[in-house]
DSSP file (Angstrom, degrees, kcal/mol; ACC not computed):
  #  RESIDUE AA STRUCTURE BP1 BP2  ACC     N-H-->O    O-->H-N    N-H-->O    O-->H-N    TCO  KAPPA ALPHA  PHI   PSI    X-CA   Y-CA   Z-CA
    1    1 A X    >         0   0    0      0, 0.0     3,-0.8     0, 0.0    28,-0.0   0.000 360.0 360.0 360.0  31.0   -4.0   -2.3   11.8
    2    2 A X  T 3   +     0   0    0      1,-0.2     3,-0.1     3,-0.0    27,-0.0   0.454 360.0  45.5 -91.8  16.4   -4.9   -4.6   14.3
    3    3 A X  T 3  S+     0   0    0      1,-0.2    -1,-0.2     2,-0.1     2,-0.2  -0.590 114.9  41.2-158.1  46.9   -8.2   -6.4   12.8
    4    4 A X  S <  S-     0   0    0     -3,-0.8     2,-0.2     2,-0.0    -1,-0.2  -0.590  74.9-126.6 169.1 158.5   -6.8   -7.0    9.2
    5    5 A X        -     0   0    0     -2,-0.2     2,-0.5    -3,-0.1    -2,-0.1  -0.192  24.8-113.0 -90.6 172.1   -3.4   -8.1    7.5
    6    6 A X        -     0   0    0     -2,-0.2    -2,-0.0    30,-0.0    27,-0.0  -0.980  38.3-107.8-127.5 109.6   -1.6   -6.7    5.0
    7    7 A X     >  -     0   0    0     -2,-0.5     4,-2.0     1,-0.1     5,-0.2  -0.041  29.3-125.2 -73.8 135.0   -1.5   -8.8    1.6
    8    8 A X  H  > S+     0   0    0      1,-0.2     4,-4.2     2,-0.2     5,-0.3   0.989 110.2  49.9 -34.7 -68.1    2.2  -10.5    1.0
    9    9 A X  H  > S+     0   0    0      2,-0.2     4,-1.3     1,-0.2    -1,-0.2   0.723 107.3  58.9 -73.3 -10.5    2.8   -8.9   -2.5
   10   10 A X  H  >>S+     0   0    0      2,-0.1     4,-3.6     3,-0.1     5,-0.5   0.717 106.3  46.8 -83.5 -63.8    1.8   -5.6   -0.9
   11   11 A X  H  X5S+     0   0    0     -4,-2.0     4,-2.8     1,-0.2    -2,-0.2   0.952 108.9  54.9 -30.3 -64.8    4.5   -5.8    1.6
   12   12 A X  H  X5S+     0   0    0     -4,-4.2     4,-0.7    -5,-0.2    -1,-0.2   0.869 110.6  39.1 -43.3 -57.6    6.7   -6.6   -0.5
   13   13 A X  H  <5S+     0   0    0     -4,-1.3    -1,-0.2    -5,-0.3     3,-0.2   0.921 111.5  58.6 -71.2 -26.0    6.4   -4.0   -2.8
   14   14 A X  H ><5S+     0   0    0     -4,-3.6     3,-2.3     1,-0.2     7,-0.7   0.915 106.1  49.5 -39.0 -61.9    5.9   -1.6   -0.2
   15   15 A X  H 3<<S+     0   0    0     -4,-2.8    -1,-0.2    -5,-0.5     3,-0.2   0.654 102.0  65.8 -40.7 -31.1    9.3   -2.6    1.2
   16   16 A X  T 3< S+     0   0    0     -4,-0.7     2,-0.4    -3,-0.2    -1,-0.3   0.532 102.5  44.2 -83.6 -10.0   10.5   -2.2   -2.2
   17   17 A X    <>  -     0   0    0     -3,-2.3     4,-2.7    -4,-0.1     5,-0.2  -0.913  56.7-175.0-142.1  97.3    9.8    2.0   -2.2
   18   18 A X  H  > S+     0   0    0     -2,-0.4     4,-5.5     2,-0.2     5,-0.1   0.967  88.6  65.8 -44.8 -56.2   11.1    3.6    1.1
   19   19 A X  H  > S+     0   0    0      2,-0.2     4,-4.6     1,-0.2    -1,-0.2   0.939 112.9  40.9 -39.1 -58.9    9.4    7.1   -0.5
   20   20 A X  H  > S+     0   0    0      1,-0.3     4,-2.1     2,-0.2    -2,-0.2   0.913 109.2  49.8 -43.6 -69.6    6.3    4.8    0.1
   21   21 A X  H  X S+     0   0    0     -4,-2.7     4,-1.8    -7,-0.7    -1,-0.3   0.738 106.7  55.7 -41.1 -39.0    6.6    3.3    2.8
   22   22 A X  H >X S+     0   0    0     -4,-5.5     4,-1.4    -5,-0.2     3,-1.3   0.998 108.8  51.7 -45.7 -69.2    7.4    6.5    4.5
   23   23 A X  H >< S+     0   0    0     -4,-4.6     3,-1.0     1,-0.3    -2,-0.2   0.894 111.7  45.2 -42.9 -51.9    4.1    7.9    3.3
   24   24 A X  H 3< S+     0   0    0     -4,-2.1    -1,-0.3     1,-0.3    -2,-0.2   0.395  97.9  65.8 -84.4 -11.2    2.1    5.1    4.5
   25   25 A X  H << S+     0   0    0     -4,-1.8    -1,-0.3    -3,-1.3    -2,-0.2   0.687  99.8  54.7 -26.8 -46.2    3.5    4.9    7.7
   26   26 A X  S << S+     0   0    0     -4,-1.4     2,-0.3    -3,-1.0    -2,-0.2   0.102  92.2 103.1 -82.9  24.6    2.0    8.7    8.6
   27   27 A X  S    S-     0   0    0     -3,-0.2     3,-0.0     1,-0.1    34,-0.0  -0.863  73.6-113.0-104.1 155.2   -1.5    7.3    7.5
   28   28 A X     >  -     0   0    0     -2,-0.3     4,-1.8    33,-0.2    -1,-0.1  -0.001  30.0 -94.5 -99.8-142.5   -4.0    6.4    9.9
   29   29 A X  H >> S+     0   0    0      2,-0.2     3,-1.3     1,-0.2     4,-1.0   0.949 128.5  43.5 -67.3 -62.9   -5.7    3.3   11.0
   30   30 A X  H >> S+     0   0    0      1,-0.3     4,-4.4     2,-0.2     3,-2.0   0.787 112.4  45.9   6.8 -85.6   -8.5    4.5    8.3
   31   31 A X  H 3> S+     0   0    0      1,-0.3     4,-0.7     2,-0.2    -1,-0.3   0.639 117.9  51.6 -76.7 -24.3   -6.4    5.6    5.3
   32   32 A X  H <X S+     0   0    0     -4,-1.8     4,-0.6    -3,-1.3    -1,-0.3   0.368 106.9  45.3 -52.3  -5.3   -4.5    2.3    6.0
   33   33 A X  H <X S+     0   0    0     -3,-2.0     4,-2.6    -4,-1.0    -2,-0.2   0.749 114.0  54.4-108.4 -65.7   -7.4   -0.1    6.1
   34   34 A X  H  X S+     0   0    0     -4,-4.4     4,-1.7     2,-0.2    -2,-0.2   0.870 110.2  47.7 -42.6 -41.1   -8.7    1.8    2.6
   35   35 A X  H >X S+     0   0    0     -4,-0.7     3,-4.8     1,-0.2     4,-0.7   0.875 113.5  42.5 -65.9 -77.5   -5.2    1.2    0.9
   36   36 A X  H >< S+     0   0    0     -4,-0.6     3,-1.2     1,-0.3    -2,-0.2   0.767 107.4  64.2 -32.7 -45.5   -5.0   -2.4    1.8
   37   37 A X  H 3< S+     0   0    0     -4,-2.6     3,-0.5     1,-0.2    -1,-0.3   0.860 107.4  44.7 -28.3 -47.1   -9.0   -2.4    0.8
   38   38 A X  H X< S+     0   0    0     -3,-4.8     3,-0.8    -4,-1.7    -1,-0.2   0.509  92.3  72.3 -99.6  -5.4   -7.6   -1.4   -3.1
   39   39 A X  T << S+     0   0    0     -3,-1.2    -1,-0.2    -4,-0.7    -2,-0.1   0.178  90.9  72.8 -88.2  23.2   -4.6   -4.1   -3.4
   40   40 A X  T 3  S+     0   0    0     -3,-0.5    -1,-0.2    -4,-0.1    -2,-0.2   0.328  96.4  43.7 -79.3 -13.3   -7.9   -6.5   -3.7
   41   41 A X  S <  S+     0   0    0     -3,-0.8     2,-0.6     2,-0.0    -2,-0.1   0.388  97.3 105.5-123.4  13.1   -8.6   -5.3   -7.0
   42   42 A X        +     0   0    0      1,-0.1     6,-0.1     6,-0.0    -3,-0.0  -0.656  42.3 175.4 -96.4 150.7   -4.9   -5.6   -7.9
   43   43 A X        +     0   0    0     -2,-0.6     2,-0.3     1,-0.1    -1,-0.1   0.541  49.5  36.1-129.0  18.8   -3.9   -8.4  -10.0
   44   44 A X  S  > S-     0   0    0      1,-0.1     4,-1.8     2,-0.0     5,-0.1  -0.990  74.4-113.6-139.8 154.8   -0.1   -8.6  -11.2
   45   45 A X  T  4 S+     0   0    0     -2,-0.3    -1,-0.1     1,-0.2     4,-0.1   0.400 117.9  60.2 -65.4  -0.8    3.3   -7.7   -9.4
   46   46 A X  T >> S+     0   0    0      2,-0.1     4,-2.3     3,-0.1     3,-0.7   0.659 109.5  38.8 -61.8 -58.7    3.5   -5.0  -12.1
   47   47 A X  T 34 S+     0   0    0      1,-0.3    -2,-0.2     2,-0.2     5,-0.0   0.879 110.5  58.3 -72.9 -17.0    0.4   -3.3  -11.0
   48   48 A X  T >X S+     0   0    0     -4,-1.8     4,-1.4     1,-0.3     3,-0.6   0.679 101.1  58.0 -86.2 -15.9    0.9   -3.8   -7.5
   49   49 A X  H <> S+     0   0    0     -3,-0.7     4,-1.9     1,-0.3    -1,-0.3   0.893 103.9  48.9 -86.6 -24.0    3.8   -2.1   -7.9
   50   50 A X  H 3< S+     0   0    0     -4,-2.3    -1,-0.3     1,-0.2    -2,-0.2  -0.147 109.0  60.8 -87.4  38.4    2.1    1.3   -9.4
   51   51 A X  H <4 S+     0   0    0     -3,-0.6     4,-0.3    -5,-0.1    -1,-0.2   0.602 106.1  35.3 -93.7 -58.0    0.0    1.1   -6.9
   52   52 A X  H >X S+     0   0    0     -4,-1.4     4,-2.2     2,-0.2     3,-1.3   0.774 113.2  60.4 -58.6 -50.9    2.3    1.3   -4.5
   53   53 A X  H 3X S+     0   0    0     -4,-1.9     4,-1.4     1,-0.2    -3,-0.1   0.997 109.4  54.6 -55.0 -72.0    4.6    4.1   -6.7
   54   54 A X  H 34 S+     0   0    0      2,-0.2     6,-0.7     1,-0.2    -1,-0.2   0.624  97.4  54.3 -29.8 -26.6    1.4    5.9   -6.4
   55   55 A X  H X4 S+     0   0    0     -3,-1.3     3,-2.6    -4,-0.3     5,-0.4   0.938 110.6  49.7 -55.8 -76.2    1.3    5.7   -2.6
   56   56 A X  H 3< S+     0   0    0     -4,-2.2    -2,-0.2     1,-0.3    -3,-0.1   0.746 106.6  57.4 -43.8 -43.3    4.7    7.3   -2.7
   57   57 A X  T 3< S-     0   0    0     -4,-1.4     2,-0.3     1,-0.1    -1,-0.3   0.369 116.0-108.3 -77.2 -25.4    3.2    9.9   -5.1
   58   58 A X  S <  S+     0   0    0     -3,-2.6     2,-0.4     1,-0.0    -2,-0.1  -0.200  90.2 116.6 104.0 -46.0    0.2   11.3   -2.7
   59   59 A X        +     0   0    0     -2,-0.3     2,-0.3     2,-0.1    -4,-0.2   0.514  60.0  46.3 -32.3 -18.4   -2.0    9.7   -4.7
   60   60 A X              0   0    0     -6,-0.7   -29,-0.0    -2,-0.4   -26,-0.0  -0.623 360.0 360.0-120.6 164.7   -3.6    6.9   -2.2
   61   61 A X              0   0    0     -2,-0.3   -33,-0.2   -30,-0.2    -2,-0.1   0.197 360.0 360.0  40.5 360.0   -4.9    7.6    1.3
């Protein structure tokens, strides 16, 4: 992840679901660039957060 950031309110929520974070720790540089890629098209702290639930879920990466 060194040639891109990670969005605030993604962080945040991330931080906010361990289950998530866990998952998304074991991705690689890829499947990490691609998630961060799709919290661009998110547009409330609500969504960002079933985004995220979703992470946890398998769904993403």
């Amino acid at each position: 992840m060194k040639d891109y950031e990670m969005p605030i309110g993604f962080s945040m929520a991330l931080a906010q679901n361990p289950q998530a974070m866990e998952k998304f720790s074991t991705f690689d540089e890829e499947q990490k660039k691609r998630v961060i890629r799709g919290t661009h098209s998110v547009n409330s702290r609500e969504e960002m957060h079933r985004y995220v639930d979703s992470i946890a879920k398998g769904a993403k990466g």
